[in-house]
C-alpha positions as CSV (number, residue, x, y, z in Angstrom):
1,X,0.0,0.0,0.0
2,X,1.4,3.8,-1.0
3,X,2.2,6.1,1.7
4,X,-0.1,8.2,0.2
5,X,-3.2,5.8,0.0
6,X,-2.0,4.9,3.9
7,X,-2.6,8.8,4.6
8,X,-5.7,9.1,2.8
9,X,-7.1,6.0,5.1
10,X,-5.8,7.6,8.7
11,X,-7.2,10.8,7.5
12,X,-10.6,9.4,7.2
13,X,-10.5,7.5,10.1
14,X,-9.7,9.9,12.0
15,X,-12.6,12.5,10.6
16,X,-14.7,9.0,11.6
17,X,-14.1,9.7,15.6
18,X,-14.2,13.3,15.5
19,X,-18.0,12.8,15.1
20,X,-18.3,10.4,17.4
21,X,-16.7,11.9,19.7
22,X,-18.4,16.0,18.9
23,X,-21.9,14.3,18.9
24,X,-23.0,12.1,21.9
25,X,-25.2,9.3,21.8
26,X,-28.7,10.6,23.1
27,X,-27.5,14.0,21.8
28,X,-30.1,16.6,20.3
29,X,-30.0,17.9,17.0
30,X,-29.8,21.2,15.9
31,X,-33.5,22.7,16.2
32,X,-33.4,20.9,20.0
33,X,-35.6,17.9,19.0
34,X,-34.3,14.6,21.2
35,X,-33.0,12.2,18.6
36,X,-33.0,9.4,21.6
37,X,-36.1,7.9,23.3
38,X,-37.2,9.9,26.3
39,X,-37.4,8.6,29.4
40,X,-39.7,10.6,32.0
41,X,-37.4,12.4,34.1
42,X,-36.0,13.5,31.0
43,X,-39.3,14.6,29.6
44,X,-39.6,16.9,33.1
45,X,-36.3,18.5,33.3
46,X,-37.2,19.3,29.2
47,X,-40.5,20.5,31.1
48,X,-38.9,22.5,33.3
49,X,-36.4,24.3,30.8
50,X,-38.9,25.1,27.7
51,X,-42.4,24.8,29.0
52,X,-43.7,28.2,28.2
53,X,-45.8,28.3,31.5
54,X,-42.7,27.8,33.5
55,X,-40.8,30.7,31.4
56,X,-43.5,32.8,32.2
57,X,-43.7,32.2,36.0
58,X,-39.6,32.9,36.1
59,X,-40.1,36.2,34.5
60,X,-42.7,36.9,36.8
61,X,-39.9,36.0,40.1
62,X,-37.6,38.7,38.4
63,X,-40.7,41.3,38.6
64,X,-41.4,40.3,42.3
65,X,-37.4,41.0,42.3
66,X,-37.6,44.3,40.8
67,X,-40.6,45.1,43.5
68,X,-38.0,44.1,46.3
69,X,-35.8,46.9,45.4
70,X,-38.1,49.3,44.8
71,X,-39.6,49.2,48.1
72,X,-36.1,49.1,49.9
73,X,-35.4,52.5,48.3
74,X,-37.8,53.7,51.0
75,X,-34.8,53.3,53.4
76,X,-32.9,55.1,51.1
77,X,-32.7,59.0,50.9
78,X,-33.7,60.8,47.8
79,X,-31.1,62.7,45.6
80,X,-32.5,65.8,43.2
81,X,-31.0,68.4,41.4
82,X,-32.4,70.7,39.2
83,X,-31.7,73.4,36.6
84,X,-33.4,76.3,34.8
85,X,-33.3,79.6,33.1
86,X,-35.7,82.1,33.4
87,X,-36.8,85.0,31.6
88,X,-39.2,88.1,32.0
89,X,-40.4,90.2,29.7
90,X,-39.7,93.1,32.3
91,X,-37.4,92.5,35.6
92,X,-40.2,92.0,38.4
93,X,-40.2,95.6,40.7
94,X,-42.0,96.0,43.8
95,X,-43.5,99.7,45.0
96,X,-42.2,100.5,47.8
97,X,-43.3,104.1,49.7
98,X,-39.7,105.5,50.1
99,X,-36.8,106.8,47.8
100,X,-36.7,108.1,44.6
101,X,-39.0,106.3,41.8
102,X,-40.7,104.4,44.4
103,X,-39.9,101.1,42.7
104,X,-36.9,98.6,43.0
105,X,-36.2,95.0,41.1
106,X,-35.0,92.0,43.4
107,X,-34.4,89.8,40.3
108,X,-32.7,89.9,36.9
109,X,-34.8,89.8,34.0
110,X,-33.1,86.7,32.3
111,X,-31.1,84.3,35.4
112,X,-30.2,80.8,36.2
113,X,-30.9,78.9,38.7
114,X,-30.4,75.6,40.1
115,X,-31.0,73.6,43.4
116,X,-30.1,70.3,44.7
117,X,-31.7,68.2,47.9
118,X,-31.3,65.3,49.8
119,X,-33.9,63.6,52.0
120,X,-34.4,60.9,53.8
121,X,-37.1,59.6,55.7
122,X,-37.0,59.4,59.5
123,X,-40.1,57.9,60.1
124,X,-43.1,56.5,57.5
125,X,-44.4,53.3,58.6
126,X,-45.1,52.8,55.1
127,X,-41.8,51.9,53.9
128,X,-41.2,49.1,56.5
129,X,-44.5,47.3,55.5
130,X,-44.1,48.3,52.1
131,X,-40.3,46.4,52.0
132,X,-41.9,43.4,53.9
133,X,-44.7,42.8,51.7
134,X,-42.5,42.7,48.9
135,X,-40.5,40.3,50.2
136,X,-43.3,38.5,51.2
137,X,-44.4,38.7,47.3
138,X,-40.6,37.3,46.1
139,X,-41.2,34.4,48.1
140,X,-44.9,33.8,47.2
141,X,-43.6,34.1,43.5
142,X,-40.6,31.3,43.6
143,X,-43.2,29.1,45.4
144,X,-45.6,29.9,42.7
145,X,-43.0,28.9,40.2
146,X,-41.9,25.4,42.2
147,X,-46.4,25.0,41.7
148,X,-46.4,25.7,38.9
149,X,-43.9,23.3,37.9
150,X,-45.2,20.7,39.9
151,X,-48.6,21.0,37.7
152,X,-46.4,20.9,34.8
153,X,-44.8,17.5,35.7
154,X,-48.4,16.0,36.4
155,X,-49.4,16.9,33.1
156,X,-46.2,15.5,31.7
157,X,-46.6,12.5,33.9
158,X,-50.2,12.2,32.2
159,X,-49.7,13.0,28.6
160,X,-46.7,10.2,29.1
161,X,-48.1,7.4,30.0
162,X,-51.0,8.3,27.8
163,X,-48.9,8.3,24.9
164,X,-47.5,4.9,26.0
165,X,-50.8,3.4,26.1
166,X,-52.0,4.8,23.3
167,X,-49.1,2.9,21.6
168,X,-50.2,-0.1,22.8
169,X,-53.5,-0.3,22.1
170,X,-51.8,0.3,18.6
171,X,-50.4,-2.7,19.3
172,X,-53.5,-4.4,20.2
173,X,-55.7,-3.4,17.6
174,X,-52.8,-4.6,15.2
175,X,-52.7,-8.4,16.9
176,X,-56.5,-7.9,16.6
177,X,-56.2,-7.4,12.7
178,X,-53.6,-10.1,12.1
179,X,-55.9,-12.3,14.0
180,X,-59.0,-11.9,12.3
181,X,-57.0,-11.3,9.0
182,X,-56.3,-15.5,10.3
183,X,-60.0,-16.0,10.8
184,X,-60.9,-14.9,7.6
185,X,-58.2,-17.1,5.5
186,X,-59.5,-19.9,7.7
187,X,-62.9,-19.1,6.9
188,X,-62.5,-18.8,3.3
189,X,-60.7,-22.2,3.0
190,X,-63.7,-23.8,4.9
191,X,-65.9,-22.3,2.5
192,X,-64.0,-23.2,-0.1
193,X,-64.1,-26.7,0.6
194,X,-67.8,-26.5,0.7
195,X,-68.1,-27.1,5.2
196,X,-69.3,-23.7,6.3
197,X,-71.2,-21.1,3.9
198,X,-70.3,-17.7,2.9
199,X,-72.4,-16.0,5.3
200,X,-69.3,-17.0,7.9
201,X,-66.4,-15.5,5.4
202,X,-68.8,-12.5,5.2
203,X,-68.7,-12.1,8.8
204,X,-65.3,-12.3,9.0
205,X,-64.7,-9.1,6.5
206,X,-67.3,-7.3,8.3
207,X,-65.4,-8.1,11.4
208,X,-61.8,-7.0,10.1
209,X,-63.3,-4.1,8.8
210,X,-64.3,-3.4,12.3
211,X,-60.6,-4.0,13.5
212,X,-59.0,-1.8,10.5
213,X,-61.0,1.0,11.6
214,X,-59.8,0.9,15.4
215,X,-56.0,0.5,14.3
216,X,-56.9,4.0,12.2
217,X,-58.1,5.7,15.5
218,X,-55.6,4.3,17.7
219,X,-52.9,4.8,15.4
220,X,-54.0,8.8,15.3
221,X,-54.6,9.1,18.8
222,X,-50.6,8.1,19.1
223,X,-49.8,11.2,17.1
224,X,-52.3,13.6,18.8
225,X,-51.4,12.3,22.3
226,X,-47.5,12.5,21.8
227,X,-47.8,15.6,20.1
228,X,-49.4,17.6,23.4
229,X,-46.7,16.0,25.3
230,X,-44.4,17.8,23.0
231,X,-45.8,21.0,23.3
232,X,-45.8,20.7,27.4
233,X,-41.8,19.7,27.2
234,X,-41.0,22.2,24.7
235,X,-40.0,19.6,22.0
236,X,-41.6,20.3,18.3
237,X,-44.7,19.5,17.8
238,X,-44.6,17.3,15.0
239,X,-42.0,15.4,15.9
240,X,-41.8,11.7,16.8
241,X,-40.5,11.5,19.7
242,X,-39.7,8.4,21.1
243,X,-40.5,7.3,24.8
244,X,-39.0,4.9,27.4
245,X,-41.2,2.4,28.8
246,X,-41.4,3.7,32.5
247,X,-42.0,1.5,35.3
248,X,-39.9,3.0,38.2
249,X,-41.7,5.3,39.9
250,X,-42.2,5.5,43.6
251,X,-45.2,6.3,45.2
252,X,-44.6,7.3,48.9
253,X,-45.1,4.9,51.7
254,X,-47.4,5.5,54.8
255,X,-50.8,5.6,55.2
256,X,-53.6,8.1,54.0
257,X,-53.6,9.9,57.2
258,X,-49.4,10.5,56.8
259,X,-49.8,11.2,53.0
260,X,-51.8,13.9,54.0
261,X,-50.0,15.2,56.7
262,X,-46.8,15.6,54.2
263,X,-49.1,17.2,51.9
264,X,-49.9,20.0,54.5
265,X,-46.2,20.0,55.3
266,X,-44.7,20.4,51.6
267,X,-47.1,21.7,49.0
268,X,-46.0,24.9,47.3
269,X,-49.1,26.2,46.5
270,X,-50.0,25.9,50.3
271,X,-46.9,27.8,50.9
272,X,-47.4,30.3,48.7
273,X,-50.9,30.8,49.8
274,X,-49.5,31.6,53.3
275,X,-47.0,33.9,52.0
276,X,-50.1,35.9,50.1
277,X,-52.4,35.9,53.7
278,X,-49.0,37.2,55.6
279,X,-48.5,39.7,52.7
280,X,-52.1,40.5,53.0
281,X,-51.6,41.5,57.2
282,X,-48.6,43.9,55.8
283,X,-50.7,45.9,53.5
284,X,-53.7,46.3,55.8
285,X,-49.8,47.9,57.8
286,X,-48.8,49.5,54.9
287,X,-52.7,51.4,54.4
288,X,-52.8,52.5,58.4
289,X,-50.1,53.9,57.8
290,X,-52.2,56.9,56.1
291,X,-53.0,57.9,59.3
292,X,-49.3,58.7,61.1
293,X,-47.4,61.2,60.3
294,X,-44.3,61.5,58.6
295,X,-40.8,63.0,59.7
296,X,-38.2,63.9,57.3
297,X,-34.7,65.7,56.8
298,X,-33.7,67.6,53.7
299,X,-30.5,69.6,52.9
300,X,-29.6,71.3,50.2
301,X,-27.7,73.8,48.2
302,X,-29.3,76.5,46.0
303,X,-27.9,79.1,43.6
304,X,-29.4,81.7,41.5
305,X,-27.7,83.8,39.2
306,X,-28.4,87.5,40.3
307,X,-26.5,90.7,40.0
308,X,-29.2,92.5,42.9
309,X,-28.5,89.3,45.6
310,X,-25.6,89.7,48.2
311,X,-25.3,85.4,48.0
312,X,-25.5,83.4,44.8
313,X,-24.9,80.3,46.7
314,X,-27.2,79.3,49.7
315,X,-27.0,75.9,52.0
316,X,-30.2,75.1,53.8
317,X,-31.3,71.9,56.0
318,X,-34.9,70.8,56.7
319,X,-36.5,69.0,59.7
320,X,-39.9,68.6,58.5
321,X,-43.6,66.7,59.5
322,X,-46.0,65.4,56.8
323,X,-49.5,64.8,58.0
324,X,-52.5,64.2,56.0
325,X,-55.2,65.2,58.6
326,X,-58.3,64.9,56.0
327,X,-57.7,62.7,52.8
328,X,-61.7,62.6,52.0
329,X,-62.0,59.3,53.8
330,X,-59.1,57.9,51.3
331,X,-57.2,56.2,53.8
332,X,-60.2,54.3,55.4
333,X,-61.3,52.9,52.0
334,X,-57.7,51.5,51.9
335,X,-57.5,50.3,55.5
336,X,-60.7,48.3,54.2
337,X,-59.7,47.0,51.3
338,X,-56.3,45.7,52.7
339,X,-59.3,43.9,55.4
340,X,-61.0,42.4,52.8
341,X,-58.3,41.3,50.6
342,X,-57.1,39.2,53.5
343,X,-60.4,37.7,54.6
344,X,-60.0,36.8,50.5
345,X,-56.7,35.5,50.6
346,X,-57.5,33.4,54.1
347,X,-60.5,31.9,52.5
348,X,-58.8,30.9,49.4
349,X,-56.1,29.3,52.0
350,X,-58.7,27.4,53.9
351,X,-59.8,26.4,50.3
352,X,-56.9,25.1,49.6
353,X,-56.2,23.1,51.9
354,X,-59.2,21.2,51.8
355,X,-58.5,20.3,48.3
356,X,-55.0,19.1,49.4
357,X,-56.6,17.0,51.6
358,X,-58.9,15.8,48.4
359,X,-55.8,15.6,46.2
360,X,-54.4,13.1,48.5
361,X,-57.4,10.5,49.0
362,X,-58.0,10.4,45.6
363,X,-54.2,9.9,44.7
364,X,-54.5,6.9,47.6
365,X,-57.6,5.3,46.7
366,X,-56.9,5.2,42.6
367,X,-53.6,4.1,43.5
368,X,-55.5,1.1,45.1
369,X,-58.0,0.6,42.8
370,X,-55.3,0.3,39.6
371,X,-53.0,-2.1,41.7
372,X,-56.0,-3.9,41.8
373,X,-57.5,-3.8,38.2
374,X,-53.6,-4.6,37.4
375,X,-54.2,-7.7,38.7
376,X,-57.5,-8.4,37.7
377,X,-56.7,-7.6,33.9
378,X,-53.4,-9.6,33.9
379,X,-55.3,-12.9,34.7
380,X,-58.4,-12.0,32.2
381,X,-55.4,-11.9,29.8
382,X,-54.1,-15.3,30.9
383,X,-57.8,-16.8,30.1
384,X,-58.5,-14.8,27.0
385,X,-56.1,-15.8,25.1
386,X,-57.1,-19.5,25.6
387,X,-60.4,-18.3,25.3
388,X,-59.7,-17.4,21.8
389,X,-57.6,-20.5,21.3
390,X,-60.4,-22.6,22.0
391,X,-62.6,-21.3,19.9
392,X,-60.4,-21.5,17.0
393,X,-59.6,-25.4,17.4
394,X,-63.2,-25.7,17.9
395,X,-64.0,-23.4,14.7
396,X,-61.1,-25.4,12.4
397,X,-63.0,-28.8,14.0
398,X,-66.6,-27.8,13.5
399,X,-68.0,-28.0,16.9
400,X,-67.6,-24.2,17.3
401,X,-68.9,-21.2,15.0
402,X,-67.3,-18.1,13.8
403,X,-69.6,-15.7,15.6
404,X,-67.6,-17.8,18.9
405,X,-64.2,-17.1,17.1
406,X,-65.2,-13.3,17.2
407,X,-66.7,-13.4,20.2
408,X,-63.5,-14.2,21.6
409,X,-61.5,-12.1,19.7
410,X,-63.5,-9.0,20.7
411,X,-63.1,-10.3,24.4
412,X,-59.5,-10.7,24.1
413,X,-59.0,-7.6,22.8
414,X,-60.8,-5.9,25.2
415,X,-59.4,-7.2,28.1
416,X,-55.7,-6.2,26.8
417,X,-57.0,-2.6,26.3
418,X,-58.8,-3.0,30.2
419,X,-54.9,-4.3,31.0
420,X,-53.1,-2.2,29.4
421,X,-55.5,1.0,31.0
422,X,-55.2,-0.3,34.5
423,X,-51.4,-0.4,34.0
424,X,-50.8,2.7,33.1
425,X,-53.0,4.2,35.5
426,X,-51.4,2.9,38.1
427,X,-48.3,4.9,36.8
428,X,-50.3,8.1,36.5
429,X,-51.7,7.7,40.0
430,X,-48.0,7.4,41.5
431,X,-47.2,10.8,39.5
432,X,-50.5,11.7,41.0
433,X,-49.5,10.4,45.2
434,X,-46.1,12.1,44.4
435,X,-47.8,15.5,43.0
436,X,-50.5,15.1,46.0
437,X,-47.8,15.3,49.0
438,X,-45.1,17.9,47.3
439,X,-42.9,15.4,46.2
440,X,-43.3,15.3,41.9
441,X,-39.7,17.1,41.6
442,X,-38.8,13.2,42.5
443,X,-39.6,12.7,38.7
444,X,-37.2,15.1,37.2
445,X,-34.1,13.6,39.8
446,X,-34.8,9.9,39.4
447,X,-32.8,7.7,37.4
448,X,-34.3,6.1,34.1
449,X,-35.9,2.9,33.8
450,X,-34.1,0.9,31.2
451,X,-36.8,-0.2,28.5
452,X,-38.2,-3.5,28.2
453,X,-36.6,-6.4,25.6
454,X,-38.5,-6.5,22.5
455,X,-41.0,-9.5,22.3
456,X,-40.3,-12.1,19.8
457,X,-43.4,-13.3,19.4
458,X,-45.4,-12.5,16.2
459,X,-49.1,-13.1,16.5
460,X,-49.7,-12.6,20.2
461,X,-47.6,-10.2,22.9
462,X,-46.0,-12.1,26.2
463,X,-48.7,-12.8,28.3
464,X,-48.9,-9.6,30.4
């Protein structure tokens, strides 16, 4: 081999690991779309990073920031300055009784002027109340956010395992057409050799036209139910993205009575709702405060251009009191409505709260009821299938009839979609348990569950 030919190979094996070593396996392309299966957790932290709800809430943290520092500039003192020119049409004179003329000017006609201030605030119980509500209303934002998110990871948890049993009962309804696609060649052979009569191969068509018609629907439903889960974790909406079975989730131990306890304990919107009543009590503060007085203290410098003045420059300080005696009954309209905002924002609390409560025994009991159906629905499998089987020996033998081969086909088939819905119910009611106490950020942290081997059966899936 030439040196140059040798060359030529090294430098094309070496291009080869360049890209596999610039793009990782499970990468993203270039427009963000995940070119590996999904798995959930990955689906939430995508959630969590593009959902458009979640951007949303963020921006509104950095306006309950912006609020934070404009109330602390109440501690602050104030810093003005100001200048002007002035001109008159005539310089202004005043009469006086004495001396010649009568008349003297204190001003130029055309002058500058300028003045500069500083104040701060000695006392206006405004400002503290005013600082501590906002803070109040930073926090109440970020827990927003951490609810908001926690909402976002149900529906993610939802539109998941909907998607994943959606593509099932793809699945099904494609066994179901193979099957009856079976029925039907067995038929027509029967009727061929002159055992059974048309009517049977007629029922058979009529029966897999049934069957194509589901696939269609299921088969649609796939691509409508993935493509909401792509718009809730920010992926393109057309895009097929791919999903790993999930299996792993933890529902939290205890009992009912502890769930619920944990709920009170942890939920973010619970915390925020007590962040909104205690930034309710500081604005009932923050109105009362209409009816104190203020003290200040201002210095200054001011200068005014003026041949007539002895001083140009002049340095003053200020010890002042503000006090709105009579505001037209302003102040106790406020005082009011700071009252029945809180009574608002406690009864919304109290709300709350109760629904918590709700959240959880619904979480606990449909967590109990699926575990169950799962069971149920995995033996009805187990004895449809042989169902079926039955009914085809006895079919091929002439003891049964093909309205008993359908029969049992529509049974099976129904009892893998009742499987195949308790399943992933169960699933969906541990996001729900785990969104019920606080604890649905577990989603986003927790390791992937590795798929499932793929079945290598052709006509009928591993019994469940």
């Amino acid at each position: 081999m030439s040196l140059r030919r040798l060359s030529g190979h090294l430098a094309t094996l070496l291009g080869v690991l360049w890209l596999l070593l610039a793009v990782p396996a499970g990468a993203e392309n270039n427009n963000g779309t995940p070119t590996q299966p999904v798995s959930l957790g990955e689906a939430c932290r995508r959630a969590w990073k593009e959902n458009a709800n979640l951007k949303v809430s963020r921006l509104q943290e950095k306006v309950a920031d912006q609020e934070v520092v404009r109330a602390r500039s109440g501690f602050l003192p104030k810093v003005n300055t100001r200048l002007d020119q002035t001109i008159y049409d005539d310089p202004v004179k005043y009469k006086v009784a004495i001396g010649p003329g009568g008349t003297f000017s204190l001003l130029d006609r055309n002058y500058w002027e300028s003045q500069s201030t500083i104040e701060q605030t000695i006392f206006d119980l405004s400002v503290p109340a005013r600082y501590r509500k906002a803070v109040l209303g930073r926090e109440a934002a970020k827990l927003d956010t951490y609810a908001t998110r926690d909402d976002i990871f149900l529906l993610t948890a939802q539109l998941y395992f909907q998607t994943l049993r959606a593509q099932k009962l793809v699945t099904t309804a494609e066994q179901e057409v193979v099957q009856l696609k079976d029925h039907r060649r067995i038929a027509q052979d029967l009727y061929d050799f002159g055992v059974v009569t048309y009517n049977d191969v007629l029922q058979a068509q009529v029966a897999l036209a049934d069957a194509q018609q589901r696939l269609i629907s299921a088969r649609n439903s796939v691509v409508n139910t993935r493509s909401s889960l792509n718009k809730v974790i920010g992926v393109e909406v057309t895009h097929t993205t791919r999903l790993v079975e999930e299996t792993g989730i933890t529902a939290p131990p205890g009992s009912q009575g502890e769930a619920t306890e944990a709920a009170l304990r942890s939920r973010n919107d619970l915390k925020a709702a007590a962040r909104r009543v205690e930034q309710g009590e500081k604005g009932i503060t923050e109105a009362q405060a209409g009816y104190l007085p203020r003290l200040y203290a201002q210095g200054g410098h001011y200068y005014q251009q003026n041949d007539k003045s002895l001083h140009d420059h002049q340095y003053f300080a200020i010890f002042g009191l503000q006090w709105n005696l009579f505001n037209g009954l302003d102040t106790k309209a406020q005082v009011s409505q700071a009252r029945e905002k809180l009574e608002q924002l406690k009864v919304q609390s109290q709300d709350l709260s109760q629904q918590v409560q709700l959240d959880v025994q619904n979480a606990y009991l449909a967590l109990k009821e699926t575990a169950e159906r799962i069971g149920v629905t995995k033996e009805a499998v187990v004895q449809g299938e042989e169902n079926l089987r039955l009914n085809e020996e006895r079919y091929k033998e002439q003891v049964g009839t093909a309205t008993d081969v359908i029969d049992a086909q529509t049974l099976l088939t129904r009892t893998r979609v009742n499987y195949y819905n308790a399943l992933y119910d169960h699933q969906f009611a541990k996001a729900q348990m785990l969104r019920a106490v606080g604890k649905i950020n577990d989603l986003a942290e927790s390791a992937d569950s590795p798929a499932p081997p793929p079945s290598r059966h052709g006509r009928r899936p591993p019994t469940p």
